[in-house]
MDTraj code that builds the backbone (N, CA, C; nanometers):
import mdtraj as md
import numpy as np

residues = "UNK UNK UNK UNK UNK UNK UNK UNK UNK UNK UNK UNK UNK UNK UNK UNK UNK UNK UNK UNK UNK UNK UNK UNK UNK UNK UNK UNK UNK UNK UNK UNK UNK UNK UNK UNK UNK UNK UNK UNK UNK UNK UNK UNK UNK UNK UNK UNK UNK UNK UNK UNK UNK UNK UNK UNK UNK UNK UNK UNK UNK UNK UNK UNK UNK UNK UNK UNK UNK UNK UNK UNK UNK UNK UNK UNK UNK UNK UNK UNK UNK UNK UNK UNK UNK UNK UNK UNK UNK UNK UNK UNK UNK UNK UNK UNK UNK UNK UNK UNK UNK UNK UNK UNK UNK UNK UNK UNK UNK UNK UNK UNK UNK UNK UNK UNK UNK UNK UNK UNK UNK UNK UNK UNK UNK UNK UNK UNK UNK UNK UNK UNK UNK UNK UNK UNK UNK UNK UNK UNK UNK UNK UNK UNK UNK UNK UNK UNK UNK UNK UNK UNK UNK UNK UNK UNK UNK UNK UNK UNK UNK UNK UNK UNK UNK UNK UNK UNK UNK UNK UNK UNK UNK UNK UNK".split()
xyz = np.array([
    [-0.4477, 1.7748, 1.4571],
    [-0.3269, 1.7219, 1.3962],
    [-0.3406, 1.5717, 1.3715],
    [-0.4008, 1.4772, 1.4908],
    [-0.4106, 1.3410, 1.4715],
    [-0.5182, 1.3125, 1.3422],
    [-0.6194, 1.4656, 1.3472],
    [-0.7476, 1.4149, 1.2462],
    [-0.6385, 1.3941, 1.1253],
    [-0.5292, 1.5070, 1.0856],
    [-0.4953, 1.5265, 0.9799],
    [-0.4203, 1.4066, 0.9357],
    [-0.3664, 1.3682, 1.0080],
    [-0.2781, 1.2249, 0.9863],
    [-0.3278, 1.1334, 0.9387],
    [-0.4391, 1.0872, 1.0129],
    [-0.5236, 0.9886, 1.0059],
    [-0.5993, 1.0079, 0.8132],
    [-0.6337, 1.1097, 0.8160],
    [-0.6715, 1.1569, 0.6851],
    [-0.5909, 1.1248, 0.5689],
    [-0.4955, 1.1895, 0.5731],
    [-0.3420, 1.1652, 0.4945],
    [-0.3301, 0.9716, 0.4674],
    [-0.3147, 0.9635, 0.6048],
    [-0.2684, 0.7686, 0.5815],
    [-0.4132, 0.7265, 0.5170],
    [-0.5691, 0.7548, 0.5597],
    [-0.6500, 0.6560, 0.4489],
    [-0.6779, 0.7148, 0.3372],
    [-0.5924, 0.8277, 0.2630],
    [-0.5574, 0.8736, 0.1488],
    [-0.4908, 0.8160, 0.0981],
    [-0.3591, 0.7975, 0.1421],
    [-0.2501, 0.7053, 0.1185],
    [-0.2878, 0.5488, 0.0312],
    [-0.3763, 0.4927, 0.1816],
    [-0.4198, 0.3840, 0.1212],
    [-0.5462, 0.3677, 0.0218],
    [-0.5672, 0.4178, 0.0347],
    [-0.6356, 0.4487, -0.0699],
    [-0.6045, 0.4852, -0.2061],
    [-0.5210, 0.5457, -0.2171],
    [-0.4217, 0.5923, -0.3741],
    [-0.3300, 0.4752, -0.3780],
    [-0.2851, 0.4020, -0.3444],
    [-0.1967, 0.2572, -0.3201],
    [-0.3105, 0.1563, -0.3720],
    [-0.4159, 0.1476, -0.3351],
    [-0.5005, 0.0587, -0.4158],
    [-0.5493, 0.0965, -0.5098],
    [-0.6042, 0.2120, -0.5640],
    [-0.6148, 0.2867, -0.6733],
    [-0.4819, 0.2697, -0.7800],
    [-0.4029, 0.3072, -0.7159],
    [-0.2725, 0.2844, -0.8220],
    [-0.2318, 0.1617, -0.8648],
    [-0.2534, 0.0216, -0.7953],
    [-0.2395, -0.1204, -0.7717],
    [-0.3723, -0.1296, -0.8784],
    [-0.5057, -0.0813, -0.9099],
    [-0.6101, -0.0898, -0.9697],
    [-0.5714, -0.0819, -1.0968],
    [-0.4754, 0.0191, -1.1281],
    [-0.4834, 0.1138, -1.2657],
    [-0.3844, 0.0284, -1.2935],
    [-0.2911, 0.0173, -1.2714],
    [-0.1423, -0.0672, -1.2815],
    [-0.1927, -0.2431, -1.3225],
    [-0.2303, -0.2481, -1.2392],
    [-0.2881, -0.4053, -1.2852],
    [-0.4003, -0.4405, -1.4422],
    [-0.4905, -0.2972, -1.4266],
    [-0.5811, -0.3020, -1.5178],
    [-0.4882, -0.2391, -1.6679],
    [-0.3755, -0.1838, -1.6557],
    [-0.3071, -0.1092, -1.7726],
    [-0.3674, 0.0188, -1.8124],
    [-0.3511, 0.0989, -1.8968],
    [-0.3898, 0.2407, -1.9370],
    [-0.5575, 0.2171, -1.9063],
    [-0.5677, 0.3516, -1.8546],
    [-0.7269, 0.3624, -1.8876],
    [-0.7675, 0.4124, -2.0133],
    [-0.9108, 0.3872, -2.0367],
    [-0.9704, 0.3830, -2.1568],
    [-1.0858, 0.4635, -2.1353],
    [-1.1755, 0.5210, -2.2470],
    [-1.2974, 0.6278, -2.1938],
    [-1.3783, 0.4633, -2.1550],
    [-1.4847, 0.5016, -2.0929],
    [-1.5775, 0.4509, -2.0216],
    [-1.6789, 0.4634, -2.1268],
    [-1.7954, 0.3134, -2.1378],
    [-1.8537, 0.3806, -2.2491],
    [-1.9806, 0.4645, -2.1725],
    [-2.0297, 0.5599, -2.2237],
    [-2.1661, 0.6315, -2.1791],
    [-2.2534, 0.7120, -2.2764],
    [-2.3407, 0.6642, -2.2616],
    [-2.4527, 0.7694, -2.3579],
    [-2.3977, 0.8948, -2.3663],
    [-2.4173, 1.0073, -2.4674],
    [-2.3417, 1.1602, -2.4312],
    [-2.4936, 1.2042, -2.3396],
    [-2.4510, 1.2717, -2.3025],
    [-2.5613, 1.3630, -2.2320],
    [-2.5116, 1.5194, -2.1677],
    [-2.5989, 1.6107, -2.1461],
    [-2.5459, 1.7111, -2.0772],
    [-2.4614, 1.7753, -1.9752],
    [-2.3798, 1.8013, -1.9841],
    [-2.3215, 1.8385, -1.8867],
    [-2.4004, 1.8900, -1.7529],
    [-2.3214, 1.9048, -1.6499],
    [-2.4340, 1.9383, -1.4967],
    [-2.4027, 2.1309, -1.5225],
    [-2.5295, 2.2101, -1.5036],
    [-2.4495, 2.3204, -1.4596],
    [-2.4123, 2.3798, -1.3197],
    [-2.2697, 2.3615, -1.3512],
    [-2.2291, 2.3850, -1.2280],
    [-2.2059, 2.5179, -1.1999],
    [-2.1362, 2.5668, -1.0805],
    [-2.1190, 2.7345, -1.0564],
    [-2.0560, 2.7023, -0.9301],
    [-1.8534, 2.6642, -0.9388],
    [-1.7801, 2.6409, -0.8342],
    [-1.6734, 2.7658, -0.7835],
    [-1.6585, 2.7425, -0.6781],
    [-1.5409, 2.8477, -0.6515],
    [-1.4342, 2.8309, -0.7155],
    [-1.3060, 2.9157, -0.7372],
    [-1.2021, 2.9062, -0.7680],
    [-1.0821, 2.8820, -0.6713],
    [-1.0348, 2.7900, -0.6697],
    [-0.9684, 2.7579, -0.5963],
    [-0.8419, 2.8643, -0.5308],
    [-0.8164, 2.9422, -0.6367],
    [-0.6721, 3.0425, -0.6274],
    [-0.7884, 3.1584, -0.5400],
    [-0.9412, 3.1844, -0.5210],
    [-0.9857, 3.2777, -0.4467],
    [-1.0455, 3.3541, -0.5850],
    [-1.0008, 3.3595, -0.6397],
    [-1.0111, 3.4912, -0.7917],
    [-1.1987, 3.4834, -0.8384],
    [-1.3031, 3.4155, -0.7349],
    [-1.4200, 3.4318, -0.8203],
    [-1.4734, 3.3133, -0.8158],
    [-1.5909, 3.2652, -0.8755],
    [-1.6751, 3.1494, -0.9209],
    [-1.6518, 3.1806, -1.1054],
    [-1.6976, 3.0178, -1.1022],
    [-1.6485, 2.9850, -1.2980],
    [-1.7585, 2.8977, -1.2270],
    [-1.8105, 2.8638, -1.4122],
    [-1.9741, 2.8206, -1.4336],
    [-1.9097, 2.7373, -1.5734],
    [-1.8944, 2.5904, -1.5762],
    [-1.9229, 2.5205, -1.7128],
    [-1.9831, 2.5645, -1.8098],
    [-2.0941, 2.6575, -1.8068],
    [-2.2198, 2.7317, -1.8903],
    [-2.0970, 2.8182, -1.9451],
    [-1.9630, 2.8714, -1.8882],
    [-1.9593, 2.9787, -1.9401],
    [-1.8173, 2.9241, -2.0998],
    [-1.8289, 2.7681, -2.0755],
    [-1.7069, 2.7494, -2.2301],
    [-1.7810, 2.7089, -2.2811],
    [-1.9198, 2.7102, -2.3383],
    [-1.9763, 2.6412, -2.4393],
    [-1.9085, 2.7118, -2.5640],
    [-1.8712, 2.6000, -2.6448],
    [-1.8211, 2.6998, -2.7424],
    [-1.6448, 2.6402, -2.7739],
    [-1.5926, 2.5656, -2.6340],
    [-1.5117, 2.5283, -2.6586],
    [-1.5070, 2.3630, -2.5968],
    [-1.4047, 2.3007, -2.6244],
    [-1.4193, 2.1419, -2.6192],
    [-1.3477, 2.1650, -2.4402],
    [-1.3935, 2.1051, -2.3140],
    [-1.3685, 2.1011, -2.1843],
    [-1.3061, 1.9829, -2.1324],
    [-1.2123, 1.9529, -2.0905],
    [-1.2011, 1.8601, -1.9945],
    [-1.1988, 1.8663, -1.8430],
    [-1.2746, 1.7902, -1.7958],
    [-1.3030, 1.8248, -1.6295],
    [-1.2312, 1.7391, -1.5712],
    [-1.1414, 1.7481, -1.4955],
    [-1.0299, 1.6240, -1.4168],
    [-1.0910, 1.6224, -1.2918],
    [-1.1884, 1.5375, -1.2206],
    [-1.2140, 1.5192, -1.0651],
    [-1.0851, 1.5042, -0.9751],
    [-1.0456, 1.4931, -0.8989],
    [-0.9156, 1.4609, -0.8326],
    [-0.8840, 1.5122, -0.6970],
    [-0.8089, 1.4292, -0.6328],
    [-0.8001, 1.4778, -0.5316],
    [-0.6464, 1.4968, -0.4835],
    [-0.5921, 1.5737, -0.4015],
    [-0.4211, 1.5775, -0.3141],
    [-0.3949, 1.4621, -0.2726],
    [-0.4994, 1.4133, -0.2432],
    [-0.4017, 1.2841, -0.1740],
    [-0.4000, 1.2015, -0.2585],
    [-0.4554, 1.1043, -0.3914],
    [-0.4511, 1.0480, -0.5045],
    [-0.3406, 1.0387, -0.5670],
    [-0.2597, 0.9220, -0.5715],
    [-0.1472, 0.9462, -0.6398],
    [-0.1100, 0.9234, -0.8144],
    [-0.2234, 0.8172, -0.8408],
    [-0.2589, 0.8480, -0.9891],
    [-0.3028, 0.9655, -1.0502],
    [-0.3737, 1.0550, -0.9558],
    [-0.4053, 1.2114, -1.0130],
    [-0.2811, 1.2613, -0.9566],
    [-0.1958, 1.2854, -0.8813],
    [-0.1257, 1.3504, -0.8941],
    [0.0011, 1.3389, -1.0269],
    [0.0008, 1.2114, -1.0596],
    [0.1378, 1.1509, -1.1317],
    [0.0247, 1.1875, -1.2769],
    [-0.0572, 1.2467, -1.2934],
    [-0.1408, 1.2524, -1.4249],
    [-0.1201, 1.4410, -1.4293],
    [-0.1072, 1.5193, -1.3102],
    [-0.1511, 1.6417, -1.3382],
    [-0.0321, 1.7438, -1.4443],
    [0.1074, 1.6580, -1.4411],
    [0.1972, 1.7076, -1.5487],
    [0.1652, 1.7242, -1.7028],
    [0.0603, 1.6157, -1.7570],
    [0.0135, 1.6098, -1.8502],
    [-0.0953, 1.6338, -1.8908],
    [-0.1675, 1.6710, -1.7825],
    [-0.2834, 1.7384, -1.7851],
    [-0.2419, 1.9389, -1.8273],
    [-0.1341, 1.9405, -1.7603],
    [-0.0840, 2.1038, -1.7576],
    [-0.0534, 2.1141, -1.9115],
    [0.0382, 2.0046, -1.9430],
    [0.0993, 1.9963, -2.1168],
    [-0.0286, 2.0616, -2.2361],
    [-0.1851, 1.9538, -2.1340],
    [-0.2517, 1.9480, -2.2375],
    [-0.3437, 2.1080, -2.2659],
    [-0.3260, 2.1854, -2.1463],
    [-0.3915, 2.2949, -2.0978],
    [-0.3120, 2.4188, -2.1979],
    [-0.1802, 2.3968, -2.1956],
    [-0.0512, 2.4623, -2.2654],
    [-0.0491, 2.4427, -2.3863],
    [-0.0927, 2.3546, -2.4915],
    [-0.1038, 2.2788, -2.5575],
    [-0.2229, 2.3591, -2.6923],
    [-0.2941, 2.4169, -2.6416],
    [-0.4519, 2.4477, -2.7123],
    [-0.4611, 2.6039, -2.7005],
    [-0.5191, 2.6355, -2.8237],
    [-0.6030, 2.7731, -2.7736],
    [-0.6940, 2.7994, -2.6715],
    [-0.7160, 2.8722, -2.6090],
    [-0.8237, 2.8780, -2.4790],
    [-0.9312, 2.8903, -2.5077],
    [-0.9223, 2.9667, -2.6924],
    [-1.0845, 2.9263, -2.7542],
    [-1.1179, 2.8019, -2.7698],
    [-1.0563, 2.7379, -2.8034],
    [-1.0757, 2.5752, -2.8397],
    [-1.0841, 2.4804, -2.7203],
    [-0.9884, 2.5071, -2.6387],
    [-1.0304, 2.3914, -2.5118],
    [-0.9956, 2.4508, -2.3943],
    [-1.0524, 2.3924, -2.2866],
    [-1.0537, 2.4565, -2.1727],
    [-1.0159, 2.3356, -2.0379],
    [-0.8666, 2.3604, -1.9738],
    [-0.8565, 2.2317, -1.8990],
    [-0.9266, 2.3125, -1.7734],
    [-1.0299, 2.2212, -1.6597],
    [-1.0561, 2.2435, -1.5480],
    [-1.0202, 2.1262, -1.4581],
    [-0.9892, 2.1783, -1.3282],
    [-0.9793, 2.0545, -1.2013],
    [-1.0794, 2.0813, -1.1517],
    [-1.1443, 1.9937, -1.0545],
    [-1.2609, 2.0318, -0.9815],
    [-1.1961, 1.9465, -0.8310],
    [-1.1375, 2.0204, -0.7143],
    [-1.0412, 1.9050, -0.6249],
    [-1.1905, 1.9032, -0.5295],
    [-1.1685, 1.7628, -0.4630],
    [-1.2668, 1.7038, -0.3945],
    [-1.1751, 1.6511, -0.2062],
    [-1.2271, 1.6352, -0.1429],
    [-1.2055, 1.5588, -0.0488],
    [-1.0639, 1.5523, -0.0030],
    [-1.0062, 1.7033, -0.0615],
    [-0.9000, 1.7775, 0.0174],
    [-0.8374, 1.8362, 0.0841],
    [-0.9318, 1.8793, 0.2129],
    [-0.8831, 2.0090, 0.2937],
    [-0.9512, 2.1527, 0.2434],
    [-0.9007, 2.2399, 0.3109],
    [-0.9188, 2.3451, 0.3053],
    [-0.8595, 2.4431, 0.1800],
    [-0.9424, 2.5359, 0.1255],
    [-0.9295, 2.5953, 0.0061],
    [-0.7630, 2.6850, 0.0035],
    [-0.7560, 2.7047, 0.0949],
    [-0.5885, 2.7775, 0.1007],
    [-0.5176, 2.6696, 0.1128],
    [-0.5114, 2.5833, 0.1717],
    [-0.3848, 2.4604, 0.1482],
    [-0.4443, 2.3965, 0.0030],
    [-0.4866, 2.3786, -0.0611],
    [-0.5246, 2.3268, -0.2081],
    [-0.4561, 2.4371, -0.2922],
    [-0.4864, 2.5512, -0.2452],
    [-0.3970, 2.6419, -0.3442],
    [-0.2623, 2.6239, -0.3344],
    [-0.1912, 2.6380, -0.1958],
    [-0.0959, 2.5993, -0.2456],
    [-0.0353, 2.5114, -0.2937],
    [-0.0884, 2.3889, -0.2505],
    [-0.0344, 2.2279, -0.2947],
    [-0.0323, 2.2531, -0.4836],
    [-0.1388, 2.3568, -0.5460],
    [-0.1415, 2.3507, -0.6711],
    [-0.0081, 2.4122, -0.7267],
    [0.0352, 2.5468, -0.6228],
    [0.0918, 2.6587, -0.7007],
    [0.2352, 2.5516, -0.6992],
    [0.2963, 2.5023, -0.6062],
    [0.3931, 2.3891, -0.6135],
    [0.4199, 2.2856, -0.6614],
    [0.2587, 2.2190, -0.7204],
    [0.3022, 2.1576, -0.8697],
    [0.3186, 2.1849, -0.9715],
    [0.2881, 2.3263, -0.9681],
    [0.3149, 2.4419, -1.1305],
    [0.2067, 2.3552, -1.2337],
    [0.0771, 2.3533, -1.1808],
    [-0.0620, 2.3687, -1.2352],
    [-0.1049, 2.5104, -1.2512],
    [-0.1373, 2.5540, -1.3567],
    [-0.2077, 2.6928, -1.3726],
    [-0.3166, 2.6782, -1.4030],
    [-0.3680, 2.5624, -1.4784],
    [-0.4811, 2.6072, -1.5551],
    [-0.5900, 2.5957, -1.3873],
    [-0.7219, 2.6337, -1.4483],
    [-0.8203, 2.6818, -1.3429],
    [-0.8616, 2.5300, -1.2748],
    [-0.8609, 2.5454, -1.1455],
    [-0.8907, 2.4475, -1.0635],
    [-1.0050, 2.5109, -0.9722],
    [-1.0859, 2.4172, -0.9507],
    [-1.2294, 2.4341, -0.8384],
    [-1.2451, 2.3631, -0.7108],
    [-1.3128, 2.4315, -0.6447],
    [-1.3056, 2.3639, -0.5456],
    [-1.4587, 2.3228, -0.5221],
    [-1.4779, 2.1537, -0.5253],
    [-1.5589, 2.0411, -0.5173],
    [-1.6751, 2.0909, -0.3789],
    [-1.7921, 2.0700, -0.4047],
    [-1.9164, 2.0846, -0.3241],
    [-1.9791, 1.9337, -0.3181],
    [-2.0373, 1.9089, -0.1662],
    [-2.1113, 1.8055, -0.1650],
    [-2.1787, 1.7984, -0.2966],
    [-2.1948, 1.6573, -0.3487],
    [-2.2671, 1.6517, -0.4754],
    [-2.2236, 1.6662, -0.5950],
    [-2.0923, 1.7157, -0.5738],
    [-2.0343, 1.7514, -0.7123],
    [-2.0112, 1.6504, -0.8310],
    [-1.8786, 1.5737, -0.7237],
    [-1.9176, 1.4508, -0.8555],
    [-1.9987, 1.3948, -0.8988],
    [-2.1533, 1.3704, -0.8047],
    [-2.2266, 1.2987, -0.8034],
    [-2.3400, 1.3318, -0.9946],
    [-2.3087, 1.4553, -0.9521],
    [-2.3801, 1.5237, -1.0244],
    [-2.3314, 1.5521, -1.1996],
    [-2.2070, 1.4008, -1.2390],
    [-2.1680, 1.4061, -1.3489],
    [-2.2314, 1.2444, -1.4240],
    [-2.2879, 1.1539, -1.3023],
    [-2.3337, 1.0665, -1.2938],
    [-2.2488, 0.9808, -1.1977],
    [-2.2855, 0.8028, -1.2387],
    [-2.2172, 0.7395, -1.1162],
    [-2.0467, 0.7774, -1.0903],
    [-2.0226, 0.7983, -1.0142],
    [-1.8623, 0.8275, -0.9933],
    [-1.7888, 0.6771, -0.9638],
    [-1.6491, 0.6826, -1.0530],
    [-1.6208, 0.5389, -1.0140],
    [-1.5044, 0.5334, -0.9217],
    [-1.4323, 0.6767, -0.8777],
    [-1.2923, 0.6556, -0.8133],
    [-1.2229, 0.7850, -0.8688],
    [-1.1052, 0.8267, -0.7790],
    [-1.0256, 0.9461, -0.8468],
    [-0.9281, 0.8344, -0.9866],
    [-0.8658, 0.9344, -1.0350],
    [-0.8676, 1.0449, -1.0926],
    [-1.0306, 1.0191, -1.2219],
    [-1.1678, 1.0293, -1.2575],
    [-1.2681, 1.0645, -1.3189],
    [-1.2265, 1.1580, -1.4124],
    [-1.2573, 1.1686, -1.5234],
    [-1.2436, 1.2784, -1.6044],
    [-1.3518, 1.2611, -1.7103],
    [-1.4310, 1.3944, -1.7711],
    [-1.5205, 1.3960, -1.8559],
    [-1.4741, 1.4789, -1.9719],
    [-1.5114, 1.4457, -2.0591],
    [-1.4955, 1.5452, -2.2440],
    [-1.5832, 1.6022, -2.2453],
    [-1.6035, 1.7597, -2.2608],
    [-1.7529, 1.7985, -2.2757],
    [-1.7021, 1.8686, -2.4445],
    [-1.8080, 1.8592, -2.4983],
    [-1.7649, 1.8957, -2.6075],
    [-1.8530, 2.0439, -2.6374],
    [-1.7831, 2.1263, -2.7554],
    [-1.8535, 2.2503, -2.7959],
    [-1.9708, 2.2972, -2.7408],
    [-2.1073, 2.2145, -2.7042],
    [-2.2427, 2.2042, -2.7441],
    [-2.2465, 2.1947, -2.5961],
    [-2.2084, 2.1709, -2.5039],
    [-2.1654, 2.1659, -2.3446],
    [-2.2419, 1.9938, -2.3174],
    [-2.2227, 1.8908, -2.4189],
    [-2.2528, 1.7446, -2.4247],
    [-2.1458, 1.6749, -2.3427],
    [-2.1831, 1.6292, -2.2272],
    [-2.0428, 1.5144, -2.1852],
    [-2.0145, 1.4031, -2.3282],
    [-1.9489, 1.3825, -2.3903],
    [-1.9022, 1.2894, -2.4612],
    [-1.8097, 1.1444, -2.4681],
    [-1.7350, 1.1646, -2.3565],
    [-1.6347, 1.0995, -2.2864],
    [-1.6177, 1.0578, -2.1458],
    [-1.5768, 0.9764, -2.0796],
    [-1.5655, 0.9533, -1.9504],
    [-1.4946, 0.8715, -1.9116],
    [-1.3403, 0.9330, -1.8807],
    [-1.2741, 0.8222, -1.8163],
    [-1.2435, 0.7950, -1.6796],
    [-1.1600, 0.6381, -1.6442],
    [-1.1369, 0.6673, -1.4969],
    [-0.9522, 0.6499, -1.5320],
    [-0.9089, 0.6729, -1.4103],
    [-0.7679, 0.6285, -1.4433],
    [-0.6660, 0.7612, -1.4969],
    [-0.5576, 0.6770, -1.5158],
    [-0.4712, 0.7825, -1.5778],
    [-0.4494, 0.7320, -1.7770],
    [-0.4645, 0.8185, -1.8271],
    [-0.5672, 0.8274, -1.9249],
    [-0.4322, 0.8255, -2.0116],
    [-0.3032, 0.9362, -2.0132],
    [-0.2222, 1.0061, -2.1605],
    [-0.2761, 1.0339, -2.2421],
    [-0.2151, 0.9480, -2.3508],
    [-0.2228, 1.0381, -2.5035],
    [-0.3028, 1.0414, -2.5683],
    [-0.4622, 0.9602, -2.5138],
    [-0.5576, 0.9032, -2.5724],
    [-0.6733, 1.0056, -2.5355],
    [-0.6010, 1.1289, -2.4371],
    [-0.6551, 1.2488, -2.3903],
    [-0.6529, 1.3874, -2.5394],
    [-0.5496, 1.3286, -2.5672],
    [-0.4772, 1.4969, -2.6725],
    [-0.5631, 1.4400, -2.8146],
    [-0.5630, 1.3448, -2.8330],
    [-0.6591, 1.2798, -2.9731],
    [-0.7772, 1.2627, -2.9351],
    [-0.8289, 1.2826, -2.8242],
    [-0.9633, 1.2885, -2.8565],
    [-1.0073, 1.4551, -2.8293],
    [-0.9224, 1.5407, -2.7953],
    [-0.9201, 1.6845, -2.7464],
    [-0.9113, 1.7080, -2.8857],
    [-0.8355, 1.6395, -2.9807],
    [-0.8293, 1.7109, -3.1308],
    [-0.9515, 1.6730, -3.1930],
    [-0.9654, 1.5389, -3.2089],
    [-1.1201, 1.5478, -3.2488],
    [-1.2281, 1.5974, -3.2360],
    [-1.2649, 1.6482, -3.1083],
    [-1.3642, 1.7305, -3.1067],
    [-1.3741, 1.8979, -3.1066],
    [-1.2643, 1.9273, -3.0547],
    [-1.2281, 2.0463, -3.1152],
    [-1.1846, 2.0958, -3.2473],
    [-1.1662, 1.9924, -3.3521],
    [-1.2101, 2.0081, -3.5132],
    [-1.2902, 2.0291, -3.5345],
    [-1.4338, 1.9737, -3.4456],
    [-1.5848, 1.9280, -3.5201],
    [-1.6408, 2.0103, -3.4565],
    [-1.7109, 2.1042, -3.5411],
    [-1.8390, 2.2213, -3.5292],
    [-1.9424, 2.1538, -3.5133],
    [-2.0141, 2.1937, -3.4096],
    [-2.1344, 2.1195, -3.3761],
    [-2.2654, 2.1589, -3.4516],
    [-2.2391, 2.2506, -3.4967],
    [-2.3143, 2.3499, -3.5618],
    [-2.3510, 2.3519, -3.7488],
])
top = md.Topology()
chain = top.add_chain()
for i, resn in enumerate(residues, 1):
    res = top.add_residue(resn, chain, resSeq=i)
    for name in ("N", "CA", "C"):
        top.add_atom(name, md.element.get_by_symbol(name[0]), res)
traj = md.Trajectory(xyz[None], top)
């Protein structure tokens, strides 16, 4: 119980300087980065229902949200993340969470089902983020586009600068 506390409060502070980060710095912006491949991954599902594999939306434009429960910029971002999931054909784009450095896979489910997040959320393996390149802080998010290319990379809480670039590349046939 004390571990859990203790956990919670340098979450806390931690999302308090994170949020003091983003707030001071104003909207986030993509990050610039070479495109390069996506990692293939192969994570659990957080709701229990199976493993999901990045390999398996090529074909459609992805956004991957890193994030964690205790983060309060990812949490105050995941309403519009749901909009953007609601928002698209499921041929065309595909929202994923990948939660990190949260507890246990049954309390993540529920913390999700109570923010009325549906779209598919994962649950994070040593290495995970590591393995999208340098990680800079929650909330991380990547664009993978059609061709399974990271294209995008932001940190922060991102908005509307999420849904226009989700339209742009889900216009453009890679092909």
């Amino acid at each position: 119980m004390v571990a859990r506390v203790l956990t919670r409060m340098k979450g806390a502070i931690y999302s308090a300087a994170v949020a003091f980060t983003v707030s001071a710095c104003g909207a986030s912006a993509p990050v610039d980065e070479t495109p390069k491949p996506a990692p293939e991954l192969v994570l659990e599902k957080i709701d229990g229902s199976g493993k999901l594999s990045l390999a398996d939306h090529k074909g459609a434009v992805v956004l991957v949200d890193l994030w964690a429960t205790w983060c309060a910029p990812c949490l105050a971002e995941l309403p519009h993340l749901q909009q953007l999931a609601d928002s698209y054909d499921p041929e065309e784009f595909v929202m994923l969470g990948i939660v990190l450095e949260s507890g246990e896979r049954e309390e993540i489910d529920e913390f999700i089902r109570e923010q009325g997040v549906s779209y598919p959320n994962l649950m994070g393996e040593e290495g995970t983020k590591e393995s999208f390149g340098p990680f800079l802080g929650y909330p991380t998010k990547y664009l993978i586009s059609k061709d399974g290319t990271i294209v995008k990379k932001y940190f922060g809480i991102v908005g509307e600068g999420l849904s226009e670039d989700i339209q742009q590349f889900a216009q453009n046939d890679p092909n």
